[in-house]
Each structure stands twice: as C-alpha cells, then as structure tokens.
N, CA, C and O atoms as a Tripos MOL2 file, in Angstrom:
@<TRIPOS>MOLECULE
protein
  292   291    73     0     0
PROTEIN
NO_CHARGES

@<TRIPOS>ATOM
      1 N          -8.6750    1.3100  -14.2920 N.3       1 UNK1
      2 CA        -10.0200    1.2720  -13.7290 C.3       1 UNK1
      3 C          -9.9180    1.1510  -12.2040 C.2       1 UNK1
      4 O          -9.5260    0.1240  -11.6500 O.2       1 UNK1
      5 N         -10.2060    1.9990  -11.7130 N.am      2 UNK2
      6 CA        -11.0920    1.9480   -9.9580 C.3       2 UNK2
      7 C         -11.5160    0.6540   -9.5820 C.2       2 UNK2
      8 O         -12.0960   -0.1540  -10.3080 O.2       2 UNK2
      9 N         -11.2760    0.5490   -8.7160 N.am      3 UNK3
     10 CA        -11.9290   -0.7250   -8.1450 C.3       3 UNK3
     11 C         -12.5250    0.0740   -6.2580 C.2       3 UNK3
     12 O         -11.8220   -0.0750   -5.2580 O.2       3 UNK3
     13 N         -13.3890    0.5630   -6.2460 N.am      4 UNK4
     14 CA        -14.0080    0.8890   -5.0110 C.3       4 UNK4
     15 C         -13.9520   -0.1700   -3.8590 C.2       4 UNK4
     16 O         -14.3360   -1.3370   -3.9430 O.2       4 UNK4
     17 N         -13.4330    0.4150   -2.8250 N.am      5 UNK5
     18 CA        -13.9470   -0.8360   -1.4940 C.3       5 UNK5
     19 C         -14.7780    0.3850   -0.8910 C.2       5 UNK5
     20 O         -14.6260    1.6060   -0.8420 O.2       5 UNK5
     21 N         -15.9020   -0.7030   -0.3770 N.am      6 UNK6
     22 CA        -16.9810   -0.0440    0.6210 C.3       6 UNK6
     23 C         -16.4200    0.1850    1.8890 C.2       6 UNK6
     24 O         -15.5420   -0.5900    2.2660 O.2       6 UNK6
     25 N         -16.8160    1.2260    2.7010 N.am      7 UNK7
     26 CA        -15.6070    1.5010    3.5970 C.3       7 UNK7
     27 C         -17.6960    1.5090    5.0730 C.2       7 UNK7
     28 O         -18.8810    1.7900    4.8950 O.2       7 UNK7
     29 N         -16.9500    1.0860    6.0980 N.am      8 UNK8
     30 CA        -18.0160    1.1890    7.4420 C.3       8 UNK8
     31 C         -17.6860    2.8790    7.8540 C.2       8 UNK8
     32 O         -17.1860    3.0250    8.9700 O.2       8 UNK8
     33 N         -17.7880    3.4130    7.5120 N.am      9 UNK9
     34 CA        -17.6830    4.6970    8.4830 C.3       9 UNK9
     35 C         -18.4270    5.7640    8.4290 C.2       9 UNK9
     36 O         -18.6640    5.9810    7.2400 O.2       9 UNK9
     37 N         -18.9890    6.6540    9.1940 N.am     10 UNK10
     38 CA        -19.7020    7.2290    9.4940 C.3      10 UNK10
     39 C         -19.9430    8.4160    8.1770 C.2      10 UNK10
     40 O         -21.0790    8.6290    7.7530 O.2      10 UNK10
     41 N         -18.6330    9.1890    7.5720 N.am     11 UNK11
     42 CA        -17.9530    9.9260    6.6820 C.3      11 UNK11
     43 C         -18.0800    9.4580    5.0150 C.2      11 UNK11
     44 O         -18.4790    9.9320    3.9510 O.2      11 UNK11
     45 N         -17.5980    8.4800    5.4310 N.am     12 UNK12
     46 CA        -17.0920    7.9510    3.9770 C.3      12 UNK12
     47 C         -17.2500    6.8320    3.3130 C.2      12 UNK12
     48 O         -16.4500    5.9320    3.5650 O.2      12 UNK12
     49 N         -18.4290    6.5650    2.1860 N.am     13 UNK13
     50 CA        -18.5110    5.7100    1.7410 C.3      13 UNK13
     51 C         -17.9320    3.9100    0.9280 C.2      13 UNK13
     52 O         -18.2250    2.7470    0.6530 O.2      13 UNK13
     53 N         -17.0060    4.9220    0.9150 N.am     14 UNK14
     54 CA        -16.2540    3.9250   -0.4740 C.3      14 UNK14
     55 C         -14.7390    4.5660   -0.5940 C.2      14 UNK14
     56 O         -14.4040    5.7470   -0.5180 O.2      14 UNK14
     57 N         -14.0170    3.5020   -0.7870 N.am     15 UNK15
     58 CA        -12.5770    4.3760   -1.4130 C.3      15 UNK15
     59 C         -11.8240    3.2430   -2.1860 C.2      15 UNK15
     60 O         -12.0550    2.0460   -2.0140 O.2      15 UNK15
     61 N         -10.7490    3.8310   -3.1960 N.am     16 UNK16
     62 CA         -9.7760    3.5270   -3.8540 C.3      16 UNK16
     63 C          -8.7390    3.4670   -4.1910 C.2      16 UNK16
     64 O          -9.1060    4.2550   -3.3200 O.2      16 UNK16
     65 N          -7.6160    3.3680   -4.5900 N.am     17 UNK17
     66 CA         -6.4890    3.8230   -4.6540 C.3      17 UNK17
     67 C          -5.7400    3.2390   -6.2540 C.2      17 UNK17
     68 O          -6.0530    2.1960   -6.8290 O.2      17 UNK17
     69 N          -4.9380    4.0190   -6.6090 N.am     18 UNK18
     70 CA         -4.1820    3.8650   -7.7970 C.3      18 UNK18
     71 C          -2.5460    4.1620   -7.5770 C.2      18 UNK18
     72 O          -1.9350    5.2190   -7.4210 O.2      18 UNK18
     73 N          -2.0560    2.6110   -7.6390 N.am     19 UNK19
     74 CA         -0.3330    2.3650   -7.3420 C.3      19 UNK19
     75 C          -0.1520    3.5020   -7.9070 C.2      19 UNK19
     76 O          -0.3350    4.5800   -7.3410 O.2      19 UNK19
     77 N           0.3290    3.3140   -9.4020 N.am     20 UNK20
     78 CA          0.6160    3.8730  -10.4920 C.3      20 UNK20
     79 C           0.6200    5.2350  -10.2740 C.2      20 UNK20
     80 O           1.7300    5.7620  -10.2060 O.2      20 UNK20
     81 N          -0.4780    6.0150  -10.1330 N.am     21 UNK21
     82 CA         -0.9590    7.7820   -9.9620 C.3      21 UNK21
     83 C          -0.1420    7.7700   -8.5960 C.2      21 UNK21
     84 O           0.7770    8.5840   -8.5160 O.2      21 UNK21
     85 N          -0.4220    6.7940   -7.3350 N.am     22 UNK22
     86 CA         -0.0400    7.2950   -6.0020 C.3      22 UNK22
     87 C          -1.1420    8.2490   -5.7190 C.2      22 UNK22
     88 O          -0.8110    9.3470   -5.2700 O.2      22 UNK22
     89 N          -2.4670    7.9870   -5.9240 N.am     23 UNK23
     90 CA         -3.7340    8.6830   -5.8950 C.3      23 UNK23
     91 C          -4.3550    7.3900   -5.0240 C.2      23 UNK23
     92 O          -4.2950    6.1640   -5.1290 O.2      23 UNK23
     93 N          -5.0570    8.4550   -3.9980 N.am     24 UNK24
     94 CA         -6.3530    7.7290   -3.1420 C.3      24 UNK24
     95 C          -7.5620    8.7350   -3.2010 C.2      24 UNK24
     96 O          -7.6250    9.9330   -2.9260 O.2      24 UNK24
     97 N          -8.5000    7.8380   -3.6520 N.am     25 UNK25
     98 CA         -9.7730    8.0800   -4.0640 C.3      25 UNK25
     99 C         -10.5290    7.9820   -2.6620 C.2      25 UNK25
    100 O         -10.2510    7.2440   -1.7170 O.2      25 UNK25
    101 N         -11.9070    9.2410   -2.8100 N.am     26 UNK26
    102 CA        -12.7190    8.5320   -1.3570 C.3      26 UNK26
    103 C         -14.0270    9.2980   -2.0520 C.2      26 UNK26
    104 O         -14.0450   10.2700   -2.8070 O.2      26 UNK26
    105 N         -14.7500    8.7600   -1.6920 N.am     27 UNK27
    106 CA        -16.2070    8.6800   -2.2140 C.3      27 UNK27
    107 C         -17.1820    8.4620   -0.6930 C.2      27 UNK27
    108 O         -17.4050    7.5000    0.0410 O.2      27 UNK27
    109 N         -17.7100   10.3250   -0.7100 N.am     28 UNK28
    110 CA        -18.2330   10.6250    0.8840 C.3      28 UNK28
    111 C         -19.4920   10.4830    0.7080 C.2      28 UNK28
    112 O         -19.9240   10.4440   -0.4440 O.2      28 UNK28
    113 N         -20.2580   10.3860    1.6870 N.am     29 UNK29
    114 CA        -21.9980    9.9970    2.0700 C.3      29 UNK29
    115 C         -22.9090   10.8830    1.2850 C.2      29 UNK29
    116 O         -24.1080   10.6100    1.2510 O.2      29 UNK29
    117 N         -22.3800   12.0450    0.5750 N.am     30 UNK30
    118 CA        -22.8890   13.0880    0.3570 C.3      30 UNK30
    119 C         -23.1480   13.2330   -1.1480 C.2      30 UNK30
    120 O         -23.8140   14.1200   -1.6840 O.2      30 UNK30
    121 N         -22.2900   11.8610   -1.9440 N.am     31 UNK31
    122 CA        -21.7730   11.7570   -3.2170 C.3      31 UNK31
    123 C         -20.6280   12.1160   -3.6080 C.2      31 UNK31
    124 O         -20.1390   11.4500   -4.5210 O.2      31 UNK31
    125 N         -19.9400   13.1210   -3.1260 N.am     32 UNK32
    126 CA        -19.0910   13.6180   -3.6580 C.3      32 UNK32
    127 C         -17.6690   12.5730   -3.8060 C.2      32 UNK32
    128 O         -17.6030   11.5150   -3.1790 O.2      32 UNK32
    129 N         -16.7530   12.9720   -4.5740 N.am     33 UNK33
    130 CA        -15.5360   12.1810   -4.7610 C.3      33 UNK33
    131 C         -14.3730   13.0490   -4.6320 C.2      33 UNK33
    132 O         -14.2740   14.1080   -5.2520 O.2      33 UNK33
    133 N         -13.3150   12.5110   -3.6650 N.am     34 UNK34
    134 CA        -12.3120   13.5230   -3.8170 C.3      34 UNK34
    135 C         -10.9390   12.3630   -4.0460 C.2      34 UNK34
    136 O         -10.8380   11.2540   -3.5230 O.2      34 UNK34
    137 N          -9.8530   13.1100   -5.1050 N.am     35 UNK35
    138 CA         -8.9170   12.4600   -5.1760 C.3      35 UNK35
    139 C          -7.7690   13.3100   -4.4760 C.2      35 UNK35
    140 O          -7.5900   14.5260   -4.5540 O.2      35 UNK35
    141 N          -7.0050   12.3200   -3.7420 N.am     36 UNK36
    142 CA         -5.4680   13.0930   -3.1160 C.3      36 UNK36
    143 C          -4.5370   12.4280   -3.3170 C.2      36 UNK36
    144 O          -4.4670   11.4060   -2.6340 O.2      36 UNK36
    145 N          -3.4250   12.6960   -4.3190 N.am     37 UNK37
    146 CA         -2.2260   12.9180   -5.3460 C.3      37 UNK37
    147 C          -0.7990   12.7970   -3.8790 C.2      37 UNK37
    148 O          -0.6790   13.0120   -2.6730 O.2      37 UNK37
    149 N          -0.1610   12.4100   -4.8220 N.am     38 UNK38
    150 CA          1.4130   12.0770   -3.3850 C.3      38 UNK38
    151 C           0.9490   11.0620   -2.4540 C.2      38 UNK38
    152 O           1.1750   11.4230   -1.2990 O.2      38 UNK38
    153 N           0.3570    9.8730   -2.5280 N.am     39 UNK39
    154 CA          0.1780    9.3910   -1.4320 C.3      39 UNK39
    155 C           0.7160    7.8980   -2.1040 C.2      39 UNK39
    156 O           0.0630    7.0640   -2.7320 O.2      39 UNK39
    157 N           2.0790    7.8990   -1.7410 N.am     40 UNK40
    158 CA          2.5670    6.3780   -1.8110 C.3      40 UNK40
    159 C           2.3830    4.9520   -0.9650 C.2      40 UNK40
    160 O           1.9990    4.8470    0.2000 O.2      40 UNK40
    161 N           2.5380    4.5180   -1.3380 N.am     41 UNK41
    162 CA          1.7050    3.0830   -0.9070 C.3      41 UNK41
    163 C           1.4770    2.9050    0.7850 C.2      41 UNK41
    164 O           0.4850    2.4230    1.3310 O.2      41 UNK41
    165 N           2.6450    3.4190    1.4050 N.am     42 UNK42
    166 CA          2.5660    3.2260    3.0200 C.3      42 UNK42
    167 C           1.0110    4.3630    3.2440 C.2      42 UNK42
    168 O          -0.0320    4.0070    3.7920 O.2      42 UNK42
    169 N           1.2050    5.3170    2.8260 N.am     43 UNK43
    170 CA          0.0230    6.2000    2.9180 C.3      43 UNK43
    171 C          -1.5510    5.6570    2.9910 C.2      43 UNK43
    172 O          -2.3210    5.8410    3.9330 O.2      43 UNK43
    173 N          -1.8760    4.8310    1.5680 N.am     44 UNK44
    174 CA         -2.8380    3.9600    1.5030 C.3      44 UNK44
    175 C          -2.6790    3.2030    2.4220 C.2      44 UNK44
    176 O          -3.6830    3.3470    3.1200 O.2      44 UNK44
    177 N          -1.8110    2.2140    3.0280 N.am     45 UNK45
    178 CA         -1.8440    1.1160    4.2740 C.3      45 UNK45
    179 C          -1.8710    2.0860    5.5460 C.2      45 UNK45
    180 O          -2.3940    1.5560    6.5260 O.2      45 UNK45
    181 N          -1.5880    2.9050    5.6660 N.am     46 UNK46
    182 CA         -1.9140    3.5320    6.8560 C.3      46 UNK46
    183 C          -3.7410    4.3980    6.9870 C.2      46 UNK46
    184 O          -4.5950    4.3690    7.8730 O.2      46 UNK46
    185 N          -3.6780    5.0640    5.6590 N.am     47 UNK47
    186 CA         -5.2120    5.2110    5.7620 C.3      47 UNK47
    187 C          -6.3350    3.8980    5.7410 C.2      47 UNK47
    188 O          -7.4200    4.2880    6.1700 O.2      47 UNK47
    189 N          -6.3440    2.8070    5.4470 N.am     48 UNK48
    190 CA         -7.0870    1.4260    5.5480 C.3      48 UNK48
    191 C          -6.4440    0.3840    6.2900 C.2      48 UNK48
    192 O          -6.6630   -0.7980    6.0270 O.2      48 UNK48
    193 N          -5.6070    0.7710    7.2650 N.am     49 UNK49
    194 CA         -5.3630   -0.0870    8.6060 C.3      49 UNK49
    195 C          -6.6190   -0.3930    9.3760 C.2      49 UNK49
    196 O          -7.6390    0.2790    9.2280 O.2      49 UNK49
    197 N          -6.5160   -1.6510   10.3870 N.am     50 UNK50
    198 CA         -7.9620   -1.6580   10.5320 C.3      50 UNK50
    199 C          -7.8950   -0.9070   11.9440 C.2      50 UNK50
    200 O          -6.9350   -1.0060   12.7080 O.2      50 UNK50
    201 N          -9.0620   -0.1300   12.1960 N.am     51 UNK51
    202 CA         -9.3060    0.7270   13.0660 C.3      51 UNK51
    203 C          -9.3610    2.0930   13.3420 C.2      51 UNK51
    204 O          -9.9640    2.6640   14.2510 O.2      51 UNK51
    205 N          -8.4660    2.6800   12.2020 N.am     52 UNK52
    206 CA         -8.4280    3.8800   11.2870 C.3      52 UNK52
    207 C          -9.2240    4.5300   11.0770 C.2      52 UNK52
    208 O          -9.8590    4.2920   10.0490 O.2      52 UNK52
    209 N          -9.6700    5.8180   12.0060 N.am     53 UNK53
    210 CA        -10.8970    7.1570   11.5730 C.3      53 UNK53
    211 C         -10.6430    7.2130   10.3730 C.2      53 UNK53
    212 O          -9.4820    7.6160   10.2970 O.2      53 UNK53
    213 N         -11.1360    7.0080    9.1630 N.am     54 UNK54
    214 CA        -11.0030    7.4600    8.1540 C.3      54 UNK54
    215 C         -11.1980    9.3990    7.9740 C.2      54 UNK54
    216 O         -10.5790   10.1790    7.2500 O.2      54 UNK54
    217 N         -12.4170    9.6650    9.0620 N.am     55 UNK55
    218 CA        -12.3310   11.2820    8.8190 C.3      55 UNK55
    219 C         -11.2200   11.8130    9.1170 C.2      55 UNK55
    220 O         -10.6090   12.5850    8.3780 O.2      55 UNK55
    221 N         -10.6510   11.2310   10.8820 N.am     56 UNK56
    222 CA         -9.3970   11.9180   10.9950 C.3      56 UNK56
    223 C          -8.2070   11.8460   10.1680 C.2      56 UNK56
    224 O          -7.4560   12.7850    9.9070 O.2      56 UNK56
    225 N          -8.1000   10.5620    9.7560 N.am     57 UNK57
    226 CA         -6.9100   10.7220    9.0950 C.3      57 UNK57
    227 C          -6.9690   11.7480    7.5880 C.2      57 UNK57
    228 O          -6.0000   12.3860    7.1760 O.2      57 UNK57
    229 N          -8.6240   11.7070    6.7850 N.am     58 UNK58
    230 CA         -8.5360   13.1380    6.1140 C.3      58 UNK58
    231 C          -8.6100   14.3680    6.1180 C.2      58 UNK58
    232 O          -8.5570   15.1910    5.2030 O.2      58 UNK58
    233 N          -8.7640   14.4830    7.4370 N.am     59 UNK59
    234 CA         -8.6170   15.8800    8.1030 C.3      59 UNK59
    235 C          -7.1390   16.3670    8.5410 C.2      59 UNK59
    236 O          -6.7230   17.5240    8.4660 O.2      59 UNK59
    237 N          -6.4020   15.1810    9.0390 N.am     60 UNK60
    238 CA         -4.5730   15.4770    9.8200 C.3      60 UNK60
    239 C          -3.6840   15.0630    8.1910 C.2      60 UNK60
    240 O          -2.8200   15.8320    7.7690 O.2      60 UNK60
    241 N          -4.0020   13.9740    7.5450 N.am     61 UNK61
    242 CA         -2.6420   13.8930    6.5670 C.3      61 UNK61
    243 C          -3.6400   14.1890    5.3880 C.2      61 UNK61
    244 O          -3.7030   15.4050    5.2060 O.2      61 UNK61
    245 N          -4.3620   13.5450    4.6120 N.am     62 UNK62
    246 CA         -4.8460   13.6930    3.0680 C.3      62 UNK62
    247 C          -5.0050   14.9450    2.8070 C.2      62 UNK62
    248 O          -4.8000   15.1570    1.6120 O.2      62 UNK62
    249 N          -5.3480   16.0970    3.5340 N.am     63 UNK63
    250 CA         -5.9110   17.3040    3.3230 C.3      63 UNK63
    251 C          -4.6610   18.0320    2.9280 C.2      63 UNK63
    252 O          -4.5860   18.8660    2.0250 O.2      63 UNK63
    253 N          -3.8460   17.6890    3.5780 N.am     64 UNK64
    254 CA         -2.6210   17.8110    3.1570 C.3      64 UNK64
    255 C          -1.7350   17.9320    1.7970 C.2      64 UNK64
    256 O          -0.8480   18.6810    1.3870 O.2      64 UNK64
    257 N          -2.3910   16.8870    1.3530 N.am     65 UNK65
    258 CA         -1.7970   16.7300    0.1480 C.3      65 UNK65
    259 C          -2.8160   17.3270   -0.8380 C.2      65 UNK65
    260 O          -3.9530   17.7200   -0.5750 O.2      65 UNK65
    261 N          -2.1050   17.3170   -2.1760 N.am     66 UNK66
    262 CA         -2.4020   18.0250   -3.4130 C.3      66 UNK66
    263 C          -3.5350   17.2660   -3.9290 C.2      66 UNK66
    264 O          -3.4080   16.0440   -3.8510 O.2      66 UNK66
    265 N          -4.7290   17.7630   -4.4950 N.am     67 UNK67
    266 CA         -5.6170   16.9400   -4.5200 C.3      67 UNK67
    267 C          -6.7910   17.6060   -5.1280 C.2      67 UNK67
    268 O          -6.6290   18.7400   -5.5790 O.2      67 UNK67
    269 N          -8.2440   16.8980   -5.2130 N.am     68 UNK68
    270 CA         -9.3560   17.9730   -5.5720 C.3      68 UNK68
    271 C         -10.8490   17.5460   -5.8500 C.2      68 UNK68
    272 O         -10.9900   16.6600   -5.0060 O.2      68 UNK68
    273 N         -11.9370   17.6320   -6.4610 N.am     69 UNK69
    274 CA        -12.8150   17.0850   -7.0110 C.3      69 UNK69
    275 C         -12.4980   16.0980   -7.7280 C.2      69 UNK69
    276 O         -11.5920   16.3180   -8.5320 O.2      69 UNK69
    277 N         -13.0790   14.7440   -7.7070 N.am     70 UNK70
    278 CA        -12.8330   13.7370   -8.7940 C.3      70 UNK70
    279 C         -14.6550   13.2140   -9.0490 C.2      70 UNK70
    280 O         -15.5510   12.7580   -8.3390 O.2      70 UNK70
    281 N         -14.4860   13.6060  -10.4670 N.am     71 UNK71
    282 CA        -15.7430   13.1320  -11.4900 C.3      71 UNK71
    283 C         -15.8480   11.6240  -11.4920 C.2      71 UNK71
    284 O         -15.0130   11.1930  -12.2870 O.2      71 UNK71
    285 N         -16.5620   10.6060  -10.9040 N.am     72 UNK72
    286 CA        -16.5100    9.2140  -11.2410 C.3      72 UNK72
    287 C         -16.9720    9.0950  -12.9080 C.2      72 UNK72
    288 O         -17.8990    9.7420  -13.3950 O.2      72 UNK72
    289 N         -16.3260    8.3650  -13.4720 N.am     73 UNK73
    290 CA        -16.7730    8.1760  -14.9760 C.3      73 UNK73
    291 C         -17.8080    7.2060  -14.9800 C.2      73 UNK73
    292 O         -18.3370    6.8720  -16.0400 O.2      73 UNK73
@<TRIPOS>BOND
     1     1     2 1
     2     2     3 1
     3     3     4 2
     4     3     5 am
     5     5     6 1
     6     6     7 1
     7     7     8 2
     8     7     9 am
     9     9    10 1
    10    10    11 1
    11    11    12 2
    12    11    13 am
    13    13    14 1
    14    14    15 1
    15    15    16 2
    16    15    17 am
    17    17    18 1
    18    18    19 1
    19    19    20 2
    20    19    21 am
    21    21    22 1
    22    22    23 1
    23    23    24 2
    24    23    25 am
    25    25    26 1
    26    26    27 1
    27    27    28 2
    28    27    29 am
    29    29    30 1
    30    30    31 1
    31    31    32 2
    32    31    33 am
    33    33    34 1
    34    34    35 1
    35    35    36 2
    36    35    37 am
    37    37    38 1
    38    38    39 1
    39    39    40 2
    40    39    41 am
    41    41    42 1
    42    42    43 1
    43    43    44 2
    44    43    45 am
    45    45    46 1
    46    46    47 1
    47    47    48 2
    48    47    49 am
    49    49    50 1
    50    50    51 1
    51    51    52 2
    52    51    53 am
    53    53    54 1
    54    54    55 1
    55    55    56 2
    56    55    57 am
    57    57    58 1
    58    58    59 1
    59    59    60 2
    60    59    61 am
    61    61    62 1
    62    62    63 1
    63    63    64 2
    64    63    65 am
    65    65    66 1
    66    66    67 1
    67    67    68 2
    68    67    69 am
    69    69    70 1
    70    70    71 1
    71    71    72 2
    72    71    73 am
    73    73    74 1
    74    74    75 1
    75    75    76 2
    76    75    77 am
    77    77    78 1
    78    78    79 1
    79    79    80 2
    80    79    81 am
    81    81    82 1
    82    82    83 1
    83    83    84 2
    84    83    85 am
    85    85    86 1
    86    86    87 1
    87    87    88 2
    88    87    89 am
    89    89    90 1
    90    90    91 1
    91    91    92 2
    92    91    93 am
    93    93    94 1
    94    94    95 1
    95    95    96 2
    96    95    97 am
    97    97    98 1
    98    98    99 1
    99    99   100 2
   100    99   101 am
   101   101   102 1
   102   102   103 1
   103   103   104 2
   104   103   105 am
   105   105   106 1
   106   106   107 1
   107   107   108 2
   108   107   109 am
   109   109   110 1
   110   110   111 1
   111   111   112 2
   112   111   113 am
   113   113   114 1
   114   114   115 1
   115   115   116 2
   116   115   117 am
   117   117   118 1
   118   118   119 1
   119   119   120 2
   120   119   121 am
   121   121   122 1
   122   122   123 1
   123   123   124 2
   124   123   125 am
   125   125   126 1
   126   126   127 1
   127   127   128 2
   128   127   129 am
   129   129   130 1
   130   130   131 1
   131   131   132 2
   132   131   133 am
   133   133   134 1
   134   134   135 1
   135   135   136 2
   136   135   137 am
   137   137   138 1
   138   138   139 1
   139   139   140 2
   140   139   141 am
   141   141   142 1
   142   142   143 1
   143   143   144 2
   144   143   145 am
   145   145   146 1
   146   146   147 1
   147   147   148 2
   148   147   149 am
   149   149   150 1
   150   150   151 1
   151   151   152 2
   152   151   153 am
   153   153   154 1
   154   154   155 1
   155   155   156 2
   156   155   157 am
   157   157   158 1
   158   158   159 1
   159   159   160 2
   160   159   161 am
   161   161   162 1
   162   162   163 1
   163   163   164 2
   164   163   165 am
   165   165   166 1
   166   166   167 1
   167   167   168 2
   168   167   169 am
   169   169   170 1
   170   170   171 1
   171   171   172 2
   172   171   173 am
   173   173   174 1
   174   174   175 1
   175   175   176 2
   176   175   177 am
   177   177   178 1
   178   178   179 1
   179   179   180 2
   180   179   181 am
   181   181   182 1
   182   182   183 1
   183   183   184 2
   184   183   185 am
   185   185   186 1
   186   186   187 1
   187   187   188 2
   188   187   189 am
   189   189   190 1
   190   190   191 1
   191   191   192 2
   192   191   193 am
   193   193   194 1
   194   194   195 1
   195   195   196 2
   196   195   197 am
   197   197   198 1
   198   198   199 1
   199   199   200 2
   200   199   201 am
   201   201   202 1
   202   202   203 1
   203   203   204 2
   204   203   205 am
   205   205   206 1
   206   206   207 1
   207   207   208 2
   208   207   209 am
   209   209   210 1
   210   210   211 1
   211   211   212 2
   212   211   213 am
   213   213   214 1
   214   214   215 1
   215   215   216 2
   216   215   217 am
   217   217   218 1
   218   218   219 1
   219   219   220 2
   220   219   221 am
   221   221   222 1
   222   222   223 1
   223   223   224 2
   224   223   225 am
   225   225   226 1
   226   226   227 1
   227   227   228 2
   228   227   229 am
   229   229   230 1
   230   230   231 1
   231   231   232 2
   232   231   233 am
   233   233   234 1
   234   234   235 1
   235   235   236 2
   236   235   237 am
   237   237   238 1
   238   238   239 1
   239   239   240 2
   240   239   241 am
   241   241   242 1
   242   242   243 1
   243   243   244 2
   244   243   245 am
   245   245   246 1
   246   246   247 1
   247   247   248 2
   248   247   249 am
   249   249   250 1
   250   250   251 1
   251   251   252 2
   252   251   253 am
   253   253   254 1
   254   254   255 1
   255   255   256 2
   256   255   257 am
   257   257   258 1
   258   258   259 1
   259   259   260 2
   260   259   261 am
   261   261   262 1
   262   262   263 1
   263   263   264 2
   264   263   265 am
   265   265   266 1
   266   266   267 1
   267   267   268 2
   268   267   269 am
   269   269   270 1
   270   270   271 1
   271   271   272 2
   272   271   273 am
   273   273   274 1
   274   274   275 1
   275   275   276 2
   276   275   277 am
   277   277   278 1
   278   278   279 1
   279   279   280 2
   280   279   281 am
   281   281   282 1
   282   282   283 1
   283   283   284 2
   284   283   285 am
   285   285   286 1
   286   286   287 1
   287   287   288 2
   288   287   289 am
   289   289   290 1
   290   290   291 1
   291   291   292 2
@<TRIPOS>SUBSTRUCTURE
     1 UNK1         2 RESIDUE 1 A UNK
     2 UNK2         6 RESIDUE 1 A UNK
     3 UNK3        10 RESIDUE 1 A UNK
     4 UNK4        14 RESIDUE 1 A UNK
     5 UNK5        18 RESIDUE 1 A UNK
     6 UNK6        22 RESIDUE 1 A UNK
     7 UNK7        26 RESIDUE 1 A UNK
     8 UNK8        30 RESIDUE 1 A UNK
     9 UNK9        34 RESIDUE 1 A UNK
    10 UNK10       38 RESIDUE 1 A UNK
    11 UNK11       42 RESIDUE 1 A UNK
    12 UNK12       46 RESIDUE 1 A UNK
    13 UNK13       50 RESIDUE 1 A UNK
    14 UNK14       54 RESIDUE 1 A UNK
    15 UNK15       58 RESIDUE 1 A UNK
    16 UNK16       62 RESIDUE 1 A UNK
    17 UNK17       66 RESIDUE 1 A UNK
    18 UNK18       70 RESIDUE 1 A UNK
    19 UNK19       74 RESIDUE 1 A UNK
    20 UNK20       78 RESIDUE 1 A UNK
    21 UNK21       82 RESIDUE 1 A UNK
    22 UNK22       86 RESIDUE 1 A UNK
    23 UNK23       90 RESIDUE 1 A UNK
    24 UNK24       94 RESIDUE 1 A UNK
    25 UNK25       98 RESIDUE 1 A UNK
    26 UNK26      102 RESIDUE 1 A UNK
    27 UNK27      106 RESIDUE 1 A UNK
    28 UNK28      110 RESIDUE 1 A UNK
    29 UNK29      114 RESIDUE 1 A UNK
    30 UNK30      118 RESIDUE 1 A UNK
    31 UNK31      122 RESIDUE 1 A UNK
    32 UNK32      126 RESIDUE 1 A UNK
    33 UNK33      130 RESIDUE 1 A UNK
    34 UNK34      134 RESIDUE 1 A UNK
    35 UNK35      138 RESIDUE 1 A UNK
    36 UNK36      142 RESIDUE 1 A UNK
    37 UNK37      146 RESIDUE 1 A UNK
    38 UNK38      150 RESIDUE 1 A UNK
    39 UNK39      154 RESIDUE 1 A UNK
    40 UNK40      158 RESIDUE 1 A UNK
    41 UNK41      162 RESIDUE 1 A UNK
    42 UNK42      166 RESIDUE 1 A UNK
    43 UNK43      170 RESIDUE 1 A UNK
    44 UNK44      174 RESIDUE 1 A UNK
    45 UNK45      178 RESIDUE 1 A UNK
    46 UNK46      182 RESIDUE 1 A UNK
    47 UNK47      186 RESIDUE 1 A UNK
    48 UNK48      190 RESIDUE 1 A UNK
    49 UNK49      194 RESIDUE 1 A UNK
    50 UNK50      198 RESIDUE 1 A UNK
    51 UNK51      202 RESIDUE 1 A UNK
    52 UNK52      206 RESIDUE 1 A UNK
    53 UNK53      210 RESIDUE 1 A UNK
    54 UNK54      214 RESIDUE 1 A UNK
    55 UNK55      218 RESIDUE 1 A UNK
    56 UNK56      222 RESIDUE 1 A UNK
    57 UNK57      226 RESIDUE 1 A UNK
    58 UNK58      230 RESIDUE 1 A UNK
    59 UNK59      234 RESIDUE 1 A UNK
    60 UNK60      238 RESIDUE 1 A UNK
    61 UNK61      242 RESIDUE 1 A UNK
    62 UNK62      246 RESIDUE 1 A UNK
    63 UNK63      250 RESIDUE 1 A UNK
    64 UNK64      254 RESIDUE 1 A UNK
    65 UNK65      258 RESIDUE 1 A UNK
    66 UNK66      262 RESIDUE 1 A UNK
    67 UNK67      266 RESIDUE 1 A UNK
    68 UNK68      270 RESIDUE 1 A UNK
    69 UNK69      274 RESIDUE 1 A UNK
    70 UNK70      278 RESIDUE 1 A UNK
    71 UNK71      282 RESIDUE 1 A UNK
    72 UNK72      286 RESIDUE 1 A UNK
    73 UNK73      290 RESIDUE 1 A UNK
C-alpha cells in the first residue's frame, strides 16, 4: 500500500515511493499519476531533499527512466 506525502509545489501534488518496486509515484495538480520504475533509494532521497524543484528534477532525471500512467486504486 502507498502511503502519499503531500508535496508544496507548484507541479505536483503528492508523491510516493515503493523500496521493494524501486518505483516513485507522483500525483500532479491535474490528477493525473505517474509511476517511474529504476529509481533506487538514493534517487527517492535526492528527489525529496529539502529544496528540490520537484518539476525539474522530473523533467532532467525521472523522465528518464522507464515508467508510465499509474491508476490510483
């Protein structure tokens, strides 16, 4: 199960992450949910460092990775 943190940023509502998958979840202003796959744990601490564009950093590394629509259940 997801556990969402509410995120302050202009972009992006909410996000998550799953050790296990090595999946980070982000949940944008718009509704939508996207999951991005390969992202081991330094990845997550570097995307929720404090001070961290969350857009930029999904625009320069997450986009990057393998990833796609995610359906919240």
């Amino acid at each position: 199960m997801l556990v969402w943190q509410p995120v302050d940023s202009s972009w992006v509502s909410a996000e998550a992450y799953s050790a296990d998958e090595e999946t980070i979840y982000v949940r944008f202003k718009d509704g939508t949910s996207w999951a991005y796959r390969a992202c081991p744990p330094h990845v997550w601490a570097e995307f929720t460092a404090p001070g961290q564009s969350r857009g930029r950093y999904i625009n320069e590394v997450l986009k990057q990775k393998p990833g796609g629509k995610y359906m919240d259940q």
